[in-house]
N, C-alpha and C positions, 0 to 999 in steps of 0.2 A: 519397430517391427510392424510389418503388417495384418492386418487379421482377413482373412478373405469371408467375405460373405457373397453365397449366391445371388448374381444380378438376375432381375425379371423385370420387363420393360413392361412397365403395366399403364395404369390411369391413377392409381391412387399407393401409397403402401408402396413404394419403390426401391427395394434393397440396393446397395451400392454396397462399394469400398469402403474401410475408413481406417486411418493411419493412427497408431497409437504412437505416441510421443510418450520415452521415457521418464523417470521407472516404470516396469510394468509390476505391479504387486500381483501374489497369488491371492491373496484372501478380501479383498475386492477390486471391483472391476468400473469401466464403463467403457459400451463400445456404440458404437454413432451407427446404426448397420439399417438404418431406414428413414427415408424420406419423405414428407406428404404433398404432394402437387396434382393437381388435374389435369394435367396437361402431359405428354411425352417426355421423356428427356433422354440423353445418352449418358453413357461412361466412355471419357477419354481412352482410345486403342493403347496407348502408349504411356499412358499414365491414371494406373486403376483408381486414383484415389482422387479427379480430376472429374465433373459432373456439369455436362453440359443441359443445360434448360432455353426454354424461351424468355427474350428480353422482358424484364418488369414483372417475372411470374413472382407469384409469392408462395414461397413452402416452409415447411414446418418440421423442423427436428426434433425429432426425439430420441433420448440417446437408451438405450438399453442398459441397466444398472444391476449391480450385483454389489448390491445392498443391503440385503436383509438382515443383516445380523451389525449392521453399524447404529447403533442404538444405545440410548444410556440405561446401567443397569439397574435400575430402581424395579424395572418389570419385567420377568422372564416369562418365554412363551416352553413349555415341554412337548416336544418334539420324536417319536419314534423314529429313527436312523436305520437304513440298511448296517448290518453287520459286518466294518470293513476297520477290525481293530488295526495297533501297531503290534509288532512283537512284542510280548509280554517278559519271554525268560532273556536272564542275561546275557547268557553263551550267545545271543543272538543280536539282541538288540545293543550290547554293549555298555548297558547301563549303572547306573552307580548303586551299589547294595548299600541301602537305608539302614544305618546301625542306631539298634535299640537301647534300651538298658540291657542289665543280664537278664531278669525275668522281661523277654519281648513282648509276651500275648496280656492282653488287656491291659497296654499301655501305649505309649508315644515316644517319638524321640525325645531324647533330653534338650536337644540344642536344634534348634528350624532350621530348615533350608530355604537356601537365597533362591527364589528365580531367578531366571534370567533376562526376566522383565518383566515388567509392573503390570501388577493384574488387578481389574475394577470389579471389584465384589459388594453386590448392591449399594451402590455408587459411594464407595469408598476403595482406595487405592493401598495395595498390598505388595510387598516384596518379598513378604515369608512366609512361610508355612510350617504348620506342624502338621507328621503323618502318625495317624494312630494304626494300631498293628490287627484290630479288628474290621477296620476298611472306611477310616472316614480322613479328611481332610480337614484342619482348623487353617484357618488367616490367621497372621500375628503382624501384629505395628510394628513389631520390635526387635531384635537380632538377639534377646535373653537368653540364656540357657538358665532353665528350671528343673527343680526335681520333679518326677512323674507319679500320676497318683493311678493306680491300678482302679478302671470301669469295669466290672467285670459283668454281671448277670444281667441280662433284659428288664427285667422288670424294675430292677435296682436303676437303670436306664431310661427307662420309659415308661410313663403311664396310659398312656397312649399314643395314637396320631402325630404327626407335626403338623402345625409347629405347637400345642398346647399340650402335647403328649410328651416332651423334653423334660429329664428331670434333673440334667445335669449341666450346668451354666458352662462345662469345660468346650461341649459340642454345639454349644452356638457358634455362630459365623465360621459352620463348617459343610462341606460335601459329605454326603453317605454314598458310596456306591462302590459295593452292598455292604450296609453296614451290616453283622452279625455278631452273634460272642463267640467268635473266631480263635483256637487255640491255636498255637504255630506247633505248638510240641506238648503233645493229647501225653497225659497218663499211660506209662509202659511203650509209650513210641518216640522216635528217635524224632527229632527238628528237622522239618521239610519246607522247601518250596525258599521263596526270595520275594521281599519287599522291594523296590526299586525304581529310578528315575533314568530320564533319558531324555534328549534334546534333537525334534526332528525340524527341518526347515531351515529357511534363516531370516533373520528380522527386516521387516516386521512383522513375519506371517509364518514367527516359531509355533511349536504345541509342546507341553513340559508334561510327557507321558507318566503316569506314577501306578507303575503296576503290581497288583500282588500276586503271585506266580506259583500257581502248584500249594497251594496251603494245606492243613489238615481241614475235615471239614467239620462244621460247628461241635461243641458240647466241649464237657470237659473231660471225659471218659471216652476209651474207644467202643465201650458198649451200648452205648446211646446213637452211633450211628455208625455199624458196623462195616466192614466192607461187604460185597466191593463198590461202594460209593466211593466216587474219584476226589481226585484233589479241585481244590475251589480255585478257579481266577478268576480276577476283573482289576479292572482299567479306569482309572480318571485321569482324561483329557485336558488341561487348561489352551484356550487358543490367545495367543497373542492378538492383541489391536480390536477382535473383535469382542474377545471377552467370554466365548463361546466356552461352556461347559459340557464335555464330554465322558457319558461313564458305558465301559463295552463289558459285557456280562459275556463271561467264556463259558463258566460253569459254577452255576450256585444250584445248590439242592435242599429242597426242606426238611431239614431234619435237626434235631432229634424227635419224631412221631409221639414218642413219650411223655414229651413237656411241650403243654402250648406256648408260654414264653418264651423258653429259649429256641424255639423253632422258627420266631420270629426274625423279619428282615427288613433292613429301609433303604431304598434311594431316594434319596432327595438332596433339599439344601433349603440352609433356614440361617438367617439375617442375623446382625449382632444382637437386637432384641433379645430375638425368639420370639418375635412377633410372627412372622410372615416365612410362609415356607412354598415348596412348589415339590410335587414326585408325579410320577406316572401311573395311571392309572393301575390300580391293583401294586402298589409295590410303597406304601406306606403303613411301616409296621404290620405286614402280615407276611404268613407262611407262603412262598412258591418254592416254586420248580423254573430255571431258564438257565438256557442254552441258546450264546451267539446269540446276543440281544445287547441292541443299543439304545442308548436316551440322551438327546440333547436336551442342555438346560440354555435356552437361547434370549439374548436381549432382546426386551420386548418395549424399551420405553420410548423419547422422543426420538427422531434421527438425530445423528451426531455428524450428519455433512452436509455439504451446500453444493451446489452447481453454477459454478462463475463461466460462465460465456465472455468469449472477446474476439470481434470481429477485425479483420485487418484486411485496409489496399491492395494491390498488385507492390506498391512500397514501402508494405510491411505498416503502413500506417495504425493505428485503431482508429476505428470507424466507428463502434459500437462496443460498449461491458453492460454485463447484466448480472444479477446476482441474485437466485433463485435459492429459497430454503429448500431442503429436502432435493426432491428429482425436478430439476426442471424440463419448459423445453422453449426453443425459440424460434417463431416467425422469422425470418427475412424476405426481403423484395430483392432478385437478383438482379439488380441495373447495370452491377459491374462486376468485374473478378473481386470472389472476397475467398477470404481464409476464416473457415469457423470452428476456432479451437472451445472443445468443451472442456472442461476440467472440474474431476470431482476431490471435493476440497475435506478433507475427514478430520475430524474435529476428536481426537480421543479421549481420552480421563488423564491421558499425558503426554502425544504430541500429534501437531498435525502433519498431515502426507497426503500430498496430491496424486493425481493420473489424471492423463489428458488423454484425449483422440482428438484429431484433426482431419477436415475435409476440406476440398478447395472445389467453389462452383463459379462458373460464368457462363455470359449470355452466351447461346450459340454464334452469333453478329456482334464482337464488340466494334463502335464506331464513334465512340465519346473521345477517342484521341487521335483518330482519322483527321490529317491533312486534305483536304478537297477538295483545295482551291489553286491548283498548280499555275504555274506563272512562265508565261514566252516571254522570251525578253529578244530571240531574234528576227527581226524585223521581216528576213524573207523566209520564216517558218508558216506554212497556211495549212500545213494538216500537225494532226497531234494524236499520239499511239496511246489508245484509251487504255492500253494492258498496264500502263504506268500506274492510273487508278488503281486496277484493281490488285498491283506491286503493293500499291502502299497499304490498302483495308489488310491486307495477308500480314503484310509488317506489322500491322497494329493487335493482331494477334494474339492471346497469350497462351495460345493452344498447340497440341502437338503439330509438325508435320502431317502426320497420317490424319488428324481433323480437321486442318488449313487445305489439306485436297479435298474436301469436302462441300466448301462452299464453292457456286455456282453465280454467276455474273451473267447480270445481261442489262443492256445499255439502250437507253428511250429519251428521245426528246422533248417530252413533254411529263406530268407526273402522274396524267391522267391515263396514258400509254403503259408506264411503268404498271400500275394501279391492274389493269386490264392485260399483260402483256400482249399489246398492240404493239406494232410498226415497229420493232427490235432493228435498230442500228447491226449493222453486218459488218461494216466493212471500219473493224474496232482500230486496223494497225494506222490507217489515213485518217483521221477524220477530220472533215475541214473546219477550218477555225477563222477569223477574223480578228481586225481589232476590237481588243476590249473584251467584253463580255460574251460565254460563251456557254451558256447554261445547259445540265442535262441531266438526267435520274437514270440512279443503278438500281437495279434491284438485285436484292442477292439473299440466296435461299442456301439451307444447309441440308445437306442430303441424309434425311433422315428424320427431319424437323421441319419438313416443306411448309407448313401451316403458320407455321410464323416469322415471314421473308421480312428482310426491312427494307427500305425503303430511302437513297438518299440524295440528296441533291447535289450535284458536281457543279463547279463552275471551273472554267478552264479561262486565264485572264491572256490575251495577250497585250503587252503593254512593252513594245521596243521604245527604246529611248537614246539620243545621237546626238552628238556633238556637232555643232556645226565644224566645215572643214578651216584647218588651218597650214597658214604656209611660213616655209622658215622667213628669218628676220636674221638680216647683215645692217647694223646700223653703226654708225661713226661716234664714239666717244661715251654713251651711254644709252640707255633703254628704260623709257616708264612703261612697267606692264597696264595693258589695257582693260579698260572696263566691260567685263563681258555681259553678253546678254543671254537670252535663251534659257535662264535658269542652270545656266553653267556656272563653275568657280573651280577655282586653281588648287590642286591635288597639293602638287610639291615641283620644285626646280633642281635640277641635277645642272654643278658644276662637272666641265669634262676637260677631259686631260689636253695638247694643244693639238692633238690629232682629232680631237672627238672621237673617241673610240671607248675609253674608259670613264667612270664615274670617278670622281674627286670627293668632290662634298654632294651630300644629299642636305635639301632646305625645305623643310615641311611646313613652314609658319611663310607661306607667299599669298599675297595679297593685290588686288588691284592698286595704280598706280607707285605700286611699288620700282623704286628707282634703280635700276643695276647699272653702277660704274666701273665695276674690276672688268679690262678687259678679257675677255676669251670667251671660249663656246661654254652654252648653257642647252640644258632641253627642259623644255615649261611645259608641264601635262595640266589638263584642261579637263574637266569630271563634268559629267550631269548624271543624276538619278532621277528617281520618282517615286511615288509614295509604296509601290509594288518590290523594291529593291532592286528593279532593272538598271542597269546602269553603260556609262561609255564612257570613253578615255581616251582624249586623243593627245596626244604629243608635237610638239615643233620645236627645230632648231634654232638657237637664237645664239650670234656674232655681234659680240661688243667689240668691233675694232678698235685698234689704236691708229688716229689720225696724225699722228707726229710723226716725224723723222730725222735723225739723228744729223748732226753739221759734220761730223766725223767720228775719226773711227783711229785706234795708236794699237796695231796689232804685236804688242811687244809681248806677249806672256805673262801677262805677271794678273790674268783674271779681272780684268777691268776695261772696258771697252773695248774688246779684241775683236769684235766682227760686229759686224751690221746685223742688229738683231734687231728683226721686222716678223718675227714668229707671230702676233695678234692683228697685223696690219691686212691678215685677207691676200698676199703678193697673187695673182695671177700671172706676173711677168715680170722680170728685173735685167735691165740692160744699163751696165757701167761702160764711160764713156770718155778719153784722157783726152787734153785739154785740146789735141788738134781734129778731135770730134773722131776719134776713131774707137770701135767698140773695141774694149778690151774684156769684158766677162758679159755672164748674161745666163740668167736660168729663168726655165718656166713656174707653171702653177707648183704650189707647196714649199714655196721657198721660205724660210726661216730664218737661219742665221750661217750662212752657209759661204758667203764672201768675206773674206780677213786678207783683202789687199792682193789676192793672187788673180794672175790674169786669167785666161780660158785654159789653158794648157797646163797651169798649178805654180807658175813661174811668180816670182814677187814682183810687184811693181815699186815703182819708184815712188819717195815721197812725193805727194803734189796735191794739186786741185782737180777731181775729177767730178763728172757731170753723172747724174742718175735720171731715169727714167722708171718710173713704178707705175704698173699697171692694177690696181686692184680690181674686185667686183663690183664696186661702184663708182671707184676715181680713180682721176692716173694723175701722176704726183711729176714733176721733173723741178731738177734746184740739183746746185754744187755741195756737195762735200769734200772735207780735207781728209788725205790720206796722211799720215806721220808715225815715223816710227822714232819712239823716244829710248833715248839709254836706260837701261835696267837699273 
């Protein structure tokens, strides 16, 4: 969830956002909802929980704690509460009626009841209770069921004050609130009102309401406190995890007027001793009157939680842990985007439970991951579009949209210019460039935080880099590839089909003087780089003809010398020629294997001796071959 806090763009004391990261607990808190810095800062448009500052500022968290009552209970502080009980009667609140013995008044249950969770009473840990029917509360270790001994008279009760005014060991390590000698069913009147329990909340920040409801009110006669004095109620509160002791006074009256003892009353609460007690002022062992009155018995000893801080990157890294007793708070230097989760860590009487908030701050300018040294690599490029730059500072960004239109660019040749914004480059889309080195400062401001622009230095490289040129290669019977210079070297060689059109084999492991003898076409690519990753790639043709030619040819079918195949030989021309010098066939460039004894016209020729003429790309071939056709 989020918790919104009023922003104010001040100088000091800076409210923001801050994200609470689940569980959120009711009965304590922590909320991050101010910052300390001197300088300006903003909150991200588009993301409230996002706090832009100037680079290298250092500010100081502190988180907001809703703490006070996490504390161990060896020491209670007593506290006056506004009057904001729970419902007392059953019909309402649902409660479970607390059954007595048969005689209920000045006595206890027989058998305790279980909380529903473990409650720290002066630093010891309790799961049960016993409820007496005069208005007190005992602890028990134990789940026993005992018989019940009737307390009955004040004075038989007490000798005085607590905790040294106790007379009876059964109401040590118990609540009074309002203890009285409380009859439920007075002499000549009928049994009223309702003892009872009830479960509000849910863990870990239940309350195990124990109310007495509509009672008679004190004496043991109804002439001792006659009507119409109303029926008595009051409320004891236990709080879950804090340990908070709560007693809400509906209606207690002093009475009986007649008898100072039994007129007597106590709130309080007093230790397994009987050492050590704590009540409100005016409400130890003496006569009142209240109405809608409440009294906290609140932990008052050491804290029982810590404040762990953990810093993390933009990649989630930790950067930074801190671990502070009690409330802490932490400094940080914003250099770069960090995530500062706080987390309050509670330490109970029997389990721990966290809550966190979370805030995320960075520099108005981040430029620690800014690229800024872009690279030409083509040779006839002499102007370069500065908007590139300031593409990539935007890219580097970890801010919204709506804060990335924010910052402001401007472009200087010098850093002293930049510094002064002097002589501002205009014309950002050409700017001319040369080889090599091309230096020049941005400066860039965020609108809204003008007072701390940064400052950076661009270099713009161009570094083309070129193969020298190369030309195909037709050579006769084999090919050492050659020793290149220029800081060039050979990529890979691609075998190709006998058209040259398709790729066959690809060979990635070529080398100078490496030997190629299969004949056919090849294409040899040729690399240079340089240390900028500029690079070129040229390619050329390469013709390993076959310089032989065949003495004949037995065009019979049967897949074995049936035509003149001269496919690797380069033909540029072929004229066959019978023995009294007259042309019988004859084809141009691309010839292959295309003559199998037929004259021009597709007609067979006769077995014999005929003469060839072969024209290649670099020679021309002339010699006899025999034509013969053998029996299948």
């Amino acid at each position: 969830m989020f918790r919104k806090i009023l922003f104010f763009l001040l100088l000091a004391n800076i409210s923001m956002y801050a994200q609470k990261v689940q569980p959120d607990y009711e009965c304590f808190n922590i909320d991050i909802s101010e910052i300390d810095v001197d300088t300006r800062f903003l909150r991200d448009e588009d993301d409230p929980d996002f706090y832009i500052v100037c680079k290298n500022k250092k500010i100081g968290v502190t988180p907001n704690f809703q703490t006070q009552y996490l504390r161990r209970t060896d020491v209670y502080q007593v506290e006056p509460l506004a009057f904001n009980p729970y419902p007392a009667d059953p019909a309402v609140n649902g409660g479970v009626e607390i059954e007595g013995p048969r005689f209920w008044d000045d006595s206890r249950t027989l058998c305790p009841i279980k909380l529903p969770f473990k409650f720290c009473y002066f630093n010891q840990t309790y799961e049960y209770i016993d409820v007496w029917s005069n208005g007190a509360v005992n602890f028990r270790d134990n789940s026993n069921c005992l018989p019940t001994t009737r307390i009955s008279y004040m004075n038989s009760t007490f000798s005085g004050p607590l905790p040294g005014g106790l007379l009876v060991p059964a109401y040590r390590n118990s609540i009074f609130g309002t203890y009285q000698h409380t009859h439920w069913a007075q002499a000549n009147k009928t049994v009223h009102g309702s003892i009872n329990y009830h479960v509000v909340g849910t863990a870990p920040c239940r309350k195990f309401v124990i109310s007495f409801f509509e009672l008679n009110i004190a004496g043991v006669t109804p002439l001792r406190c006659p009507a119409p004095l109303p029926y008595q109620t009051h409320q004891i509160v236990l709080h879950e995890l804090t340990n908070v002791i709560d007693v809400n006074v509906f209606q207690h009256d002093n009475c009986p007027a007649d008898d100072a003892w039994e007129s007597l009353a106590v709130i309080g609460i007093i230790d397994q001793a009987g050492t050590v007690s704590y009540s409100p002022p005016n409400r130890n062992l003496t006569p009142f009157n209240a109405v809608n009155e409440s009294w906290r018995f609140a932990p008052a000893g050491e804290c029982m939680y810590d404040t762990q801080w953990t810093v993390t990157d933009i990649d989630g890294t930790v950067v930074h842990t801190e671990l502070d007793d009690c409330e802490g708070e932490l400094d940080i230097i914003v250099d770069e985007y960090k995530e500062v989760t706080a987390t309050l860590i509670v330490n109970t009487c029997v389990d721990t439970y966290t809550e966190s908030y979370k805030i995320r701050l960075r520099p108005a300018i981040e430029i620690d991951q800014v690229d800024l040294q872009p690279i030409v690599c083509d040779k006839n490029q002499n102007t370069y579009d500065l908007n590139l730059l300031t593409r990539a500072i935007k890219d580097g960004q970890s801010a919204s949209q709506a804060e990335i239109n924010k910052l402001r660019f401007y472009y200087y040749e010098t850093e002293f210019d930049a510094d002064n914004k002097e002589n501002e480059i205009k014309n950002i889309r050409e700017y001319p460039i040369k080889e090599i080195e091309n230096p020049l400062y941005i400066r860039i401001e965020y609108s809204g935080l003008e007072e701390c622009p940064e400052i950076i230095e661009a270099m713009i490289i161009k570094a083309p880099v070129e193969v020298l040129p190369k030309t195909d290669v037709y050579i006769c019977t084999e090919y050492k590839l050659p020793v290149l210079t220029n800081d060039e070297f050979y990529l890979k060689m691609e075998r190709l089909d006998e058209d040259a059109n398709f790729v066959v084999e690809t060979m990635t492991n070529v080398n100078e003087n490496q030997v190629i003898t299969k004949h056919g076409y090849y294409r040899v690519y040729v690399k240079k780089t340089n240390k900028y990753a500029c690079e070129d790639v040229k390619s050329y043709l390469l013709m390993v003809e076959n310089c032989s030619y065949p003495k004949g040819i037995t065009p019979n079918g049967d897949g074995d010398n049936d035509y003149l195949d001269l496919t690797y030989n380069n033909v540029q021309e072929l004229k066959v020629y019978n023995r009294y010098g007259k042309l019988v066939y004859e084809h141009g460039k691309g010839y292959k294997r295309q003559w199998m004894g037929q004259d021009s016209s597709g007609k067979i020729l006769p077995s014999g001796t005929y003469f060839l003429y072969i024209k290649t790309r670099n020679y021309e071939y002339q010699d006899w071959i025999q034509l013969m056709y053998e029996v299948k």
